[in-house]
C-alpha positions as CSV (number, residue, x, y, z in Angstrom):
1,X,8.8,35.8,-27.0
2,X,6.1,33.8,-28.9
3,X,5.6,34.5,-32.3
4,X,2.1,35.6,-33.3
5,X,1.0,32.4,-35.5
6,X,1.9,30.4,-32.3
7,X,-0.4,32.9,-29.8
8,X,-3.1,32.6,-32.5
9,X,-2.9,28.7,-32.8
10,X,-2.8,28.3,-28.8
11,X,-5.9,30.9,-29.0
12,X,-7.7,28.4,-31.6
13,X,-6.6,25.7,-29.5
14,X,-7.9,26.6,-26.2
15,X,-11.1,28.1,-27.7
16,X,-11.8,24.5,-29.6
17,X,-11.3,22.9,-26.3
18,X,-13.9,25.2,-24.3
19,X,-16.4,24.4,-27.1
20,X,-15.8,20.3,-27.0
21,X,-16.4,20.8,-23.0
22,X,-19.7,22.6,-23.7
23,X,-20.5,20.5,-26.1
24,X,-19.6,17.3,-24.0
25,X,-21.4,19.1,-20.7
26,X,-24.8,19.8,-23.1
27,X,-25.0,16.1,-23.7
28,X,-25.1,14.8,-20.5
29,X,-28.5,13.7,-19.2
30,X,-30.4,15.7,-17.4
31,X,-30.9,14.0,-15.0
32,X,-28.4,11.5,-13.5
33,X,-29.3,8.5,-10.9
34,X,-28.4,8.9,-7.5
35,X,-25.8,7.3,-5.5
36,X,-29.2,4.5,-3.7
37,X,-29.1,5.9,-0.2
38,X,-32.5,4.1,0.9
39,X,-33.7,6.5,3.4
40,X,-33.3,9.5,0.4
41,X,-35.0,7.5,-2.2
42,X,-38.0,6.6,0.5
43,X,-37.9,9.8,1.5
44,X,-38.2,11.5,-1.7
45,X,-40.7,9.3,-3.0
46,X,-43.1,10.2,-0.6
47,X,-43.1,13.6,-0.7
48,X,-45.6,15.7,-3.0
49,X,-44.4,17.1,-6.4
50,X,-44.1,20.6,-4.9
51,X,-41.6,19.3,-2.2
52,X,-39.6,17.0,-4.6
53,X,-39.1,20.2,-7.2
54,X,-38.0,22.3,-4.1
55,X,-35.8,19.2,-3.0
56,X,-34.0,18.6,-6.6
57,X,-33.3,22.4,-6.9
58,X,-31.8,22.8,-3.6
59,X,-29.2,19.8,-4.8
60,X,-28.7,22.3,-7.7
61,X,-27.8,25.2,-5.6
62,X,-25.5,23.4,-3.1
63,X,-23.9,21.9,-6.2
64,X,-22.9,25.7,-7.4
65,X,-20.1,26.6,-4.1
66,X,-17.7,23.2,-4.9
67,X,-18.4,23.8,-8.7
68,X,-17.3,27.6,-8.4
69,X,-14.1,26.5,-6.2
70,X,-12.9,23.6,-8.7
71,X,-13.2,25.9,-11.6
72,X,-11.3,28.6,-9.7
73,X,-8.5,26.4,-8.8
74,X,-8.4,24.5,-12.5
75,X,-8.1,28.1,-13.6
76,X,-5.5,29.7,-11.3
77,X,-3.5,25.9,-12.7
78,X,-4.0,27.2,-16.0
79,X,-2.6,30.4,-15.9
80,X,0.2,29.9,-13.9
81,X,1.1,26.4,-15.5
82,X,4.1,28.4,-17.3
83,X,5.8,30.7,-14.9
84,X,8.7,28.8,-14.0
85,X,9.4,27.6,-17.4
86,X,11.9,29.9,-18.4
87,X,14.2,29.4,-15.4
């Protein structure tokens, strides 16, 4: 068994660490160049501002699916990471 100073100190720990990720993910740019795909950039750039906002949000919501899955796998890691310590 752990004592409680150690639970509470793993607590502190993981909680300072969430807030230097939010922290870190707030101060990212906004907006971040793309990979140069020609045909995209041409693409884009002639399109009106109305179909470029629709376009840019899009890449936002097909970003969400892998995003969700990572951070469901980094998670399941994390919580299991000491269930076969004790053997």
């Amino acid at each position: 068994m752990t004592e409680p100073s150690s639970t509470a100190a793993r607590h502190a720990s993981l909680l300072a660490c969430a807030i230097l990720a939010a922290v870190l993910l707030l101060a990212l740019p906004s907006r971040a160049p793309a990979q140069g795909c020609t045909m995209c950039r041409e693409t884009a750039a002639m399109q009106k501002d109305r179909a470029l906002t629709a376009l840019q949000r899009g890449i936002g919501v097909l970003a969400v699916p892998p995003l969700a899955i990572a951070s469901g796998v980094v998670w399941l890691v994390w919580k299991r990471r000491n269930r076969f310590a004790n053997e």
